[in-house]
N, C-alpha and C positions, 0 to 999 in steps of 0.2 A: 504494500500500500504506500501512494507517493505519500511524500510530508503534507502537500494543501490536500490532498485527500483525509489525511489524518483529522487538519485543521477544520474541513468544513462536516466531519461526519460529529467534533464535538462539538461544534457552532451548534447544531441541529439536537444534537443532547441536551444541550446547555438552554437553550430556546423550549425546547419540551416539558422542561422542569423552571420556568423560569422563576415562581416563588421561592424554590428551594436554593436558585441559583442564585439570587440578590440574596438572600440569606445567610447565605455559606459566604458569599464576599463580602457582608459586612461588619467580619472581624477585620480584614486586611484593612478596610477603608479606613477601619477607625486606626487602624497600627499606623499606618500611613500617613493619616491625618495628622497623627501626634505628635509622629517622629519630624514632622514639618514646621508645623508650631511651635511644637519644644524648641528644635533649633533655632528656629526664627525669633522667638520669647530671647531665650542664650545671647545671640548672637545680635540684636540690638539693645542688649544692654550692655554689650563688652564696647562697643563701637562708640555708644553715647559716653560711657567710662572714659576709653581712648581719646575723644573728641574733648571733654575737658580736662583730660589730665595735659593735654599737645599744646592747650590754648592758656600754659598754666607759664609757659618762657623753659627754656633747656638749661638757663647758670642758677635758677630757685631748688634750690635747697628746704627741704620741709623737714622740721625737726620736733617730736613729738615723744610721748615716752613708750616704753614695751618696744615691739615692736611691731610693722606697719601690716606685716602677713599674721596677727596672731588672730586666733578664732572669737577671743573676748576683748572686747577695747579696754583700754587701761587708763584707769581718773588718774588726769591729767596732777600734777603738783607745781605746775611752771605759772608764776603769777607775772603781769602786767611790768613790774620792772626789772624783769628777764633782759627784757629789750636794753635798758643799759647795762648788765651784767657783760650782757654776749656781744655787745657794741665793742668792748676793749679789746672783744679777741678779733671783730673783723675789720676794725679802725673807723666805721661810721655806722651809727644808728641808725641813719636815714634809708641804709639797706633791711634794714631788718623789719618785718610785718609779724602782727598779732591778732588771733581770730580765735572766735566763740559762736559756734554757730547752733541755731533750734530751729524746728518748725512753727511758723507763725500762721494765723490768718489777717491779713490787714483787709482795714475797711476805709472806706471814704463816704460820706455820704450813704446812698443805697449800696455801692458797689464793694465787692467786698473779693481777696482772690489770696491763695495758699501760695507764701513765700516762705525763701529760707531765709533769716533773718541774719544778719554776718555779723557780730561786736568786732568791730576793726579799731588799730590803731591809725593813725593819718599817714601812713607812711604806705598802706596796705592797696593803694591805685598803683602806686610808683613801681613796687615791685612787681606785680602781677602786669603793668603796662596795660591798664583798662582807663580809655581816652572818654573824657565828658561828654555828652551830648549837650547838655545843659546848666547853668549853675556855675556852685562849686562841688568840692571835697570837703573830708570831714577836715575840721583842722587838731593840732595840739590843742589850743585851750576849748575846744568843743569836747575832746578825750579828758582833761584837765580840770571842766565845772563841771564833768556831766551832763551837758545838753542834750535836750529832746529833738536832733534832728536827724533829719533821716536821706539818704543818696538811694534812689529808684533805680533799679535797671529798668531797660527800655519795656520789658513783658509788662512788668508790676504798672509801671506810671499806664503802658497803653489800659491794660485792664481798667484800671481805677479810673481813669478819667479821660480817656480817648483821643482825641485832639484838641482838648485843650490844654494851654500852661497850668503845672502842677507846681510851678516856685511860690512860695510860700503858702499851701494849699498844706490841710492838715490830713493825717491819716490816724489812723489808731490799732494802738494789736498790744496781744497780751493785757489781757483783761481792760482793755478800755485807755492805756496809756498812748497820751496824744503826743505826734512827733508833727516839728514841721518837716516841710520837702523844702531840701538845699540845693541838690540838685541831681539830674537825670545821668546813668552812665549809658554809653554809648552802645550799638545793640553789637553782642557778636554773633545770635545764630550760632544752631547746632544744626548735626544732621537729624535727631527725633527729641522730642523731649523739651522740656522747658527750661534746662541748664541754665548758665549763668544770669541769663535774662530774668531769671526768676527771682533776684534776690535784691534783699533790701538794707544796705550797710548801717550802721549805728554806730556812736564812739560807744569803744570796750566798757571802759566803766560803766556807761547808762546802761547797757545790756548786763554787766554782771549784776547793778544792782536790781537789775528787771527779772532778772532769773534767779536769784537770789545764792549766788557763785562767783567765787575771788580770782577762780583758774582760768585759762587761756588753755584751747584744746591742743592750738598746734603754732608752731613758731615758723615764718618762712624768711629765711634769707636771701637775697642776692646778689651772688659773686659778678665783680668786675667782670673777668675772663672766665672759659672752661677752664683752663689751666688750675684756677683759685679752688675748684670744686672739690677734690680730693681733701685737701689743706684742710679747708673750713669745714668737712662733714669730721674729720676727724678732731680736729680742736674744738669744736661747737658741743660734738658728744662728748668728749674729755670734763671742761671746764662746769657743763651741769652733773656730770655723773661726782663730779667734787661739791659742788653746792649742796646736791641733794643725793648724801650719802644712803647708799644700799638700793638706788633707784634707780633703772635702766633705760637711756634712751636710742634712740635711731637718728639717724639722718639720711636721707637719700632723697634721689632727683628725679629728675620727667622722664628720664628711660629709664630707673630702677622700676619707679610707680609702672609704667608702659609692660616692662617685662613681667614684673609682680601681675597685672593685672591681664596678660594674658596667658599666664600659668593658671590663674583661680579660674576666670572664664575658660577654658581650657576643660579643666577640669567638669566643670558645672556645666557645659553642653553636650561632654562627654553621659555624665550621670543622667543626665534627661534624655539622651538619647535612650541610653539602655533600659531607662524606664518604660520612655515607647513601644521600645524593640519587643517588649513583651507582652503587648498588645500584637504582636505581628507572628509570634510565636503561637497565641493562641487562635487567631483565626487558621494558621497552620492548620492546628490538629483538627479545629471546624472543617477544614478541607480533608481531611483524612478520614475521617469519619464520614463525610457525605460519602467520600467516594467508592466507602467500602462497604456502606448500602448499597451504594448505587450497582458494584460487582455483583449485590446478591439478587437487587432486583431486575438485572439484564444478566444474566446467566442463560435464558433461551437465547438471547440474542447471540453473545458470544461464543455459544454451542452453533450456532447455527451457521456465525462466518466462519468458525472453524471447520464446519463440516463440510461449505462451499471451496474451501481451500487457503483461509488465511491461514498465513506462519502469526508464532507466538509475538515476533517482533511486529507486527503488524498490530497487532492488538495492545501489545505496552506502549507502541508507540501512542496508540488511540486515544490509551486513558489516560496516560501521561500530558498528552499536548493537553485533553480536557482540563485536569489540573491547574496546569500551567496557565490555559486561558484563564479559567476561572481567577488565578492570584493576581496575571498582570492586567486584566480587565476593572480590579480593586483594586490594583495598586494605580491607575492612570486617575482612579474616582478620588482614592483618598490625595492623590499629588491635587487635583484639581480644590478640593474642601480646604486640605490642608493651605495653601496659599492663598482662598477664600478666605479665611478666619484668619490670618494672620496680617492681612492689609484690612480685614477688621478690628481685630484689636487695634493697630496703628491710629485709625483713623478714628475710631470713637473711645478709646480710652488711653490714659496716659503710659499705658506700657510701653515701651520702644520695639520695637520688630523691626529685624531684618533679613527676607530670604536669601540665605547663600545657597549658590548655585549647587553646590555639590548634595545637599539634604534631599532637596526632590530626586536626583537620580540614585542616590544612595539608599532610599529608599525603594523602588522600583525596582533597584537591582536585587534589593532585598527580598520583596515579595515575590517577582520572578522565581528565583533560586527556592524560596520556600515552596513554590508549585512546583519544583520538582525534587525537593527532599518527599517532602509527606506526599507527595503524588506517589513516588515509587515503590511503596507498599501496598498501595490499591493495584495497581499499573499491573504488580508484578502478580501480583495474586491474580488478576482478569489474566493473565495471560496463561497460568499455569493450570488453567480450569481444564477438567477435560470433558470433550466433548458431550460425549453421551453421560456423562454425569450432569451435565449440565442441561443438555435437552432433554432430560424424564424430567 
């Protein structure tokens, strides 16, 4: 029997049975489905990570305590006048930035939108190289009295108040505490997600005493040269592991963060994949099982070609292609759902998704190959039937 003969005597199978046939493939579709999503879930959130950590300068230096891969974050003990402590070891202050950050909700009027709220030092634009749209920056003596004012990124100000001027316009967040707006940063744009745009700067002290906390999460430096980088990660760790004896800190950069964070991501679309994968495993044995009804309820049939003159390979080949239709017919259904649902999460909620090209074939290839793992015990048993046992 040719091979399109194989293929059109299962088409005609698979057509005859067709509740049973959409039945039996919608394990695969859902393995399918998941294994699509999953990755795409994974893999835009490793990209948005990537996107702000690129948009963070290559000579910044982030110093914090524990360390920056550990599975539980570690309370911070570095307070506000760090920043002259660690000035002497890199001969100016004015490189050095300090941040405290929470989730907020600020309101304006009716409009009301979910930001991260930053407690910054004035120094905390310069380093990071984030250009005004509007306004000013926080300054020293705003970090200095405590002032209630507040720097928009471009998302927050659009949200809150649209096109109009937001300078000297009031906002409120955490419990009711009113700031003014000084002024607007400039928009960077991600590739998904509400990233930097989302956030809304404060001097350090107002926010520590807004959250009711003395510490600073994380300290960022920036070196003159790459050259400086080595130097300052190791004296920066040195001089607070002496301040604050028995306590461990880190320092590293935008491609330690970069490589750190595609070893986790890595890891974590790997684990979601294989959670999938077992969804695809189980529509397998759905396939296995049909198909080994399906030997016992065509047994005259297979008696019958055999008795007109089919060979045994004739008949594995039969029920095997069926098989095999049956998984990559569910594997093209779930590639189509799966990247359905994942340019829907995109688009109606704040999850980031991104399909990489290799998850829909990798998937496909998977389900294929499973129509002929658990195919070949149906396949082989329809072939080893013997005739007249099979026609009485």
């Amino acid at each position: 029997m040719r091979f399109t003969e194989s293929v059109r005597v299962a088409s005609d199978a698979l057509r005859g049975n067709r509740l049973r046939s959409v039945l039996t493939m919608f394990g695969v579709v859902v393995g399918v489905a998941a294994v699509v999503v999953l990755v795409a879930i994974g893999t835009g959130a490793r990209d948005l990570v990537r996107s702000e950590i690129e948009g963070l300068g290559s000579n910044v230096i982030f110093v914090a305590p524990g360390g920056f891969a550990r599975s539980a974050p570690t309370i911070s003990r570095m307070r506000l006048e760090d920043v002259g402590y660690l000035g002497r070891v890199t001969g100016d202050e004015s490189d050095i930035a300090v941040a405290l950050g929470s989730g907020e909700t600020l309101r304006a009027g009716h409009e009301q939108v979910s930001a991260g709220v930053v407690g910054a030092n004035e120094n905390l634009r310069a380093v990071f190289d984030r250009p005004l749209r509007r306004g000013r920056y926080l300054t020293r003596t705003d970090v200095e009295t405590r002032r209630r004012v507040v720097v928009l990124g471009s998302g927050v100000a659009q949200r809150l108040f649209g096109d109009a001027d937001p300078l000297g316009r009031q906002v409120s967040m955490a419990g009711g505490t009113r700031f003014r707006v000084v002024g607007v940063l400039e928009e960077v744009g991600q590739v998904s997600g509400p990233g930097r745009d989302s956030e809304a700067h404060v001097p350090i002290t107002t926010a520590q005493r807004m959250f009711g906390v003395t510490r600073v999460d994380y300290i960022a430096v920036r070196a003159q040269t790459k050259d400086d980088v080595p130097r300052l990660q190791t004296e920066m760790v040195d001089a607070l592991q002496r301040k604050y004896r028995g306590e461990s800190f880190s320092a590293i950069t935008r491609t330690q963060l970069l490589g750190t964070v595609g070893k986790v991501f890595g890891a974590l679309t790997g684990v979601l994949t294989g959670i999938a994968a077992i969804s695809l495993l189980v529509g397998g044995v759905g396939v296995a099982n049909i198909m080994l009804v399906g030997v016992r309820e065509r047994a005259g049939e297979i008696g019958l070609r055999k008795a007109l003159g089919a060979r045994q390979g004739d008949i594995l080949a039969q029920f095997l292609v069926e098989a095999v239709l049956l998984t990559t017919l569910g594997g093209a259904a779930g590639i189509l759902l799966g990247v359905g649902a994942a340019l829907a999460i995109a688009t109606f909620s704040p999850v980031p998704t991104a399909i990489a090209w290799w998850s829909p074939a990798l998937a496909f290839a998977v389900s294929t190959a499973i129509g002929v793992v658990f195919g070949a015990a149906p396949a082989h048993r329809a072939a080893r039937l013997d005739p007249v046992t099979a026609l009485c």
